[in-house]
N, C-alpha and C positions, 0 to 999 in steps of 0.2 A: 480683609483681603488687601494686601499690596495693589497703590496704585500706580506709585511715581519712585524714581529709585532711592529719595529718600527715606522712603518708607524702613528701607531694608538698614539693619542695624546690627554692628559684632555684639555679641556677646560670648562672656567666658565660659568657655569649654571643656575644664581643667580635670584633672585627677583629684582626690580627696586631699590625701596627703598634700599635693602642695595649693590648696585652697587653705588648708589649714598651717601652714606656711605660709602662704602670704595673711593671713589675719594675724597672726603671732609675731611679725615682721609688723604690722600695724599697730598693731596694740602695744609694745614694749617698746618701740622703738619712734614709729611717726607721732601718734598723739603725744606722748610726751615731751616730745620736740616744739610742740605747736603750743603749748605753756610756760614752755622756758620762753623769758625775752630775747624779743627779736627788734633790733632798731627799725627794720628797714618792712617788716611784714605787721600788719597790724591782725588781732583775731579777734578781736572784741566786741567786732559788729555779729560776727556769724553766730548764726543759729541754726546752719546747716550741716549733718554729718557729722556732729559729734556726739561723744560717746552718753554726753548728758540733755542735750540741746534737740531743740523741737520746734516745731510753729508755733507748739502753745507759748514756749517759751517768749520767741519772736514777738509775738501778738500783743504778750502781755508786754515785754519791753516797749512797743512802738504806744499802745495806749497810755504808757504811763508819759513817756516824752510827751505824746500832743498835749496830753490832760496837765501836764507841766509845764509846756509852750503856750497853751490856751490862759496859765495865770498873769501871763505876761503882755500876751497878746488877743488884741482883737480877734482874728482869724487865724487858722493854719490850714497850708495848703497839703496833700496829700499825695504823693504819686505813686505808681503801681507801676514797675516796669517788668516786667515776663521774658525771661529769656528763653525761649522755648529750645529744646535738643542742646544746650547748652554744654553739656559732653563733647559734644561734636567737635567744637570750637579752641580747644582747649588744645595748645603746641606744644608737642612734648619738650622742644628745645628752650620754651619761655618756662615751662612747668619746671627744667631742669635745672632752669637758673633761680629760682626761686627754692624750690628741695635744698639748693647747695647753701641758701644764706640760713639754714636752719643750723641749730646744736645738735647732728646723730653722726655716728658713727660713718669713717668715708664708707666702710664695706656696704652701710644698708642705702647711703645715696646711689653706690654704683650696681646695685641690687637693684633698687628702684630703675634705676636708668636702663638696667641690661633687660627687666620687665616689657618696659614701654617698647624698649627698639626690636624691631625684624619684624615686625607684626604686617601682615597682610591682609587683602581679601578677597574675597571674590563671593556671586551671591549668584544662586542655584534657584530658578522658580520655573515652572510649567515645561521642564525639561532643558533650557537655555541656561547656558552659564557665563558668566562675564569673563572678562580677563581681571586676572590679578595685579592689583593695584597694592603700593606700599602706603600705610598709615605712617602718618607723620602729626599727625592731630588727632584730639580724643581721647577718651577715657575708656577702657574696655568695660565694658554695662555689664555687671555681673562678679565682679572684683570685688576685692577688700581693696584694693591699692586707689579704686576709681573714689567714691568719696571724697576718702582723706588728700586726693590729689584737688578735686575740686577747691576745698575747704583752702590748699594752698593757692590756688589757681587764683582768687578771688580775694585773697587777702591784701592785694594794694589797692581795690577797689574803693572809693572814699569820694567821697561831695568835696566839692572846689571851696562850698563858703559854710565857714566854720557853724555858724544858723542851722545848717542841716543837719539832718542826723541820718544813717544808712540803716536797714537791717535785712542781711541776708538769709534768706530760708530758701528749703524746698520745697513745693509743695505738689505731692503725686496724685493729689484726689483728682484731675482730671485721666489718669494712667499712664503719665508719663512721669515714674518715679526719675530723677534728675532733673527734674525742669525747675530751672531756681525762678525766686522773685524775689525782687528788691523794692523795701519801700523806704520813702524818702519824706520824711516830715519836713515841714520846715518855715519855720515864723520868720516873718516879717518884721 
């Protein structure tokens, strides 16, 4: 039960056909974008949303760095940071500027871009309905487009002293599939 008007969350709506349109715009067009070199985006930390990538994955990357950092070092320190509703947060016009420094075709950046924009909402509970607000941030929950926007979204994220190391996942075992965490090793 809804308590507080956070609670209340878009998700997509769509027809068949163009859910499977927007996967097929994902798949032949954004992931493979996200493997070609990019100076200015880095993917190398992430182990969120893609097509081979997991926690386990994550897991096992971040034990091998400590257990790596631990040959070197006395101690290593460990942090956990949670970004909870992390969808939420996400600007479609910073999201846009980031899509654009990618290698894909202009038609599917402006695909992508005509996706995110008009989007509204408004939320319906115990007979009451709000007034309709325009989105301007966020990832629609329920997309193919939302992930893969994530995965860009988060790709200039990076530790200040070269010692650290980042590694981004998702992880939904509490039920909030989209709620990333980042952990951050890093010796001394």
């Amino acid at each position: 039960m809804p308590s507080q008007a956070s609670d209340f969350r878009a998700i997509s709506v769509m027809p068949v056909l163009s859910h499977v349109l927007e996967r097929y715009v994902v798949c032949t067009h954004v992931y493979p974008a996200l493997v070609r070199l990019c100076t200015t985006l880095d993917f190398s930390d992430q182990f969120v949303f893609w097509p081979s990538g997991s926690t386990t994955a994550a897991i096992v990357a971040m034990l091998h760095t400590v257990c790596t950092m631990l040959a070197e070092n006395d101690f290593v320190r460990v942090f956990f940071f949670d970004f909870s509703k992390a969808f939420d947060t996400v600007r479609h016009s910073t999201l846009m500027a980031k899509f654009a420094q990618l290698q894909m075709p202009d038609c599917i950046h402006n695909w992508i871009c005509d996706f995110l924009d008009g989007h509204a909402h408004c939320a319906k509970y115990a007979g009451l309905v709000s007034t309709i607000t325009a989105i301007y941030a966020s990832i629609i929950q329920g997309s193919a487009v939302g992930p893969a926007s994530y995965v860009v979204a988060a790709a200039d994220l990076h530790p200040v002293n070269v010692h650290n190391q980042i590694f981004k996942f998702a992880d939904g075992t509490s039920g909030h599939s989209g709620r990333q965490r980042s952990h951050l090793p890093g010796g001394d």
